[in-house]
C-alpha positions in Angstrom: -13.0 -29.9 -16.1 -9.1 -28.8 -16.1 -6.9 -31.3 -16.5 -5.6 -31.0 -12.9 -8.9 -31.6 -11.4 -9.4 -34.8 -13.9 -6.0 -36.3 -12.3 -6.8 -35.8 -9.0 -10.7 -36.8 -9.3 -9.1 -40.1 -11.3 -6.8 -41.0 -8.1 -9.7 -40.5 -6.0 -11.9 -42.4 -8.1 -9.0 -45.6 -8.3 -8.2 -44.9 -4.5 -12.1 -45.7 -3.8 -12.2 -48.8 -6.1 -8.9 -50.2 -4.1 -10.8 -49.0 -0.8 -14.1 -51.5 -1.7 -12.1 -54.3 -3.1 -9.6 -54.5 -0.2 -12.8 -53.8 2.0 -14.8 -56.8 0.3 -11.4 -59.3 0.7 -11.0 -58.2 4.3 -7.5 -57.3 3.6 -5.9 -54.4 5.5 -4.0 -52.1 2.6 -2.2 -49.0 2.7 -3.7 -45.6 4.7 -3.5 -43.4 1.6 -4.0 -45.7 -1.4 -3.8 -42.6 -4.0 -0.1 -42.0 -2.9 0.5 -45.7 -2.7 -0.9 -46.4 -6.5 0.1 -42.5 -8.1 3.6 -42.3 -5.6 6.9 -42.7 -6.9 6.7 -46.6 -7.5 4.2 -45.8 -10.5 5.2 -47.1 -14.0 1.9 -47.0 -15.6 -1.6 -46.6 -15.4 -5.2 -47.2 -17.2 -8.2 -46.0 -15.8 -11.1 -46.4 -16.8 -13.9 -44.1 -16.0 -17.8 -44.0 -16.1 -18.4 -40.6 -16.2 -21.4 -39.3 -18.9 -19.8 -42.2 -21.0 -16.5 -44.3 -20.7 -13.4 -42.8 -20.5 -10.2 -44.9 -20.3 -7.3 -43.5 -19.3 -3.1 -43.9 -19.6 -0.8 -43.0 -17.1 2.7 -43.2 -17.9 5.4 -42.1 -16.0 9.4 -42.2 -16.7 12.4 -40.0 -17.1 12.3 -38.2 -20.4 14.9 -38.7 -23.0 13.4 -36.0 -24.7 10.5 -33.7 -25.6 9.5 -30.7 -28.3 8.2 -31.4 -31.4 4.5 -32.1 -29.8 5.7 -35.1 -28.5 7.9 -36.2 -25.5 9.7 -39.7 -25.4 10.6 -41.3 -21.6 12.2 -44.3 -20.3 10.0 -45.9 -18.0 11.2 -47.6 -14.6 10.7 -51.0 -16.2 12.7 -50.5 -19.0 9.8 -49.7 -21.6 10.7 -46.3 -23.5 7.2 -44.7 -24.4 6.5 -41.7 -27.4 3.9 -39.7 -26.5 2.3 -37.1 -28.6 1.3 -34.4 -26.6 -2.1 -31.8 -27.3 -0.9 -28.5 -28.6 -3.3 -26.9 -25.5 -1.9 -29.4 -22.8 -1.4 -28.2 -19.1 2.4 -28.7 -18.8 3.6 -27.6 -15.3 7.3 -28.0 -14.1 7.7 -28.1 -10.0 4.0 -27.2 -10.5 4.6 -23.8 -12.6 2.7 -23.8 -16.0 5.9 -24.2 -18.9 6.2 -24.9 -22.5 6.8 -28.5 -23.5 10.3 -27.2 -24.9 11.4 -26.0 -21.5 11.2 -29.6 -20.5 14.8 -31.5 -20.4 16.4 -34.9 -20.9 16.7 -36.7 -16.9 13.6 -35.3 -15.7 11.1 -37.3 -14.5 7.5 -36.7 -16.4 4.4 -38.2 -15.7 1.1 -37.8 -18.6 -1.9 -38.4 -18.8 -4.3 -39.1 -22.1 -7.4 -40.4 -23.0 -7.2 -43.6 -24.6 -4.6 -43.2 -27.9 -5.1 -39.1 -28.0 -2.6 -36.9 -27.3 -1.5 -36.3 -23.1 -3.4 -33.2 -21.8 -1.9 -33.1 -19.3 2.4 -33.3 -18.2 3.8 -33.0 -14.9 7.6 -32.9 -14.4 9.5 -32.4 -11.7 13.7 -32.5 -11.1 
């Protein structure tokens, strides 16, 4: 499964989850939960998946103080600054075009996804 398709079958997958449990409480929540929990508010997220075993998942998204090196090092909104090692064979897209980890710059905002404490597969920046 590309890494693309993993993201978007994990926001599906937490969207439903918040669907039942906000179902079950009787509480009326947001129309489009995925773009409520993965919008712009997001800080970070685990996920954690039952899918031919158990995946967990960490999202983390901030602006980057810096990347190359097989890693890339952001400043989250609450103040946390993460390093995260990134896989040599990631899917790193930039305004959605495929780049090199090194074409990534200080300011941007970057959000990765990993499996548990391996390296992100996948990085998504934008301006």
């Amino acid at each position: 499964m590309s890494s693309m398709r993993r993201l978007l079958v994990i926001a599906a997958a937490a969207a439903g989850a918040c669907v039942l449990v906000l179902s079950a409480a009787g509480a009326a929540g947001p129309v489009n939960l995925g773009s409520y929990f993965f919008g712009p508010k997001l800080v970070r997220a685990e996920i954690v998946m039952s899918d031919g075993g158990v995946h967990d998942y960490l999202v983390d998204r901030g602006k980057i103080r810096s990347s190359g090196g097989g890693s890339i090092s952001m400043l989250e909104k609450d103040g946390t600054v993460v390093n995260i090692a990134v896989a040599s064979n990631a899917d790193i897209r930039y305004k959605g075009v495929p780049v090199l980890l090194s074409r990534l710059r200080r300011g941007m905002t970057a959000t990765t996804i990993r499996e548990g404490t391996g390296p992100a597969t996948t990085v998504v920046a934008t301006p």
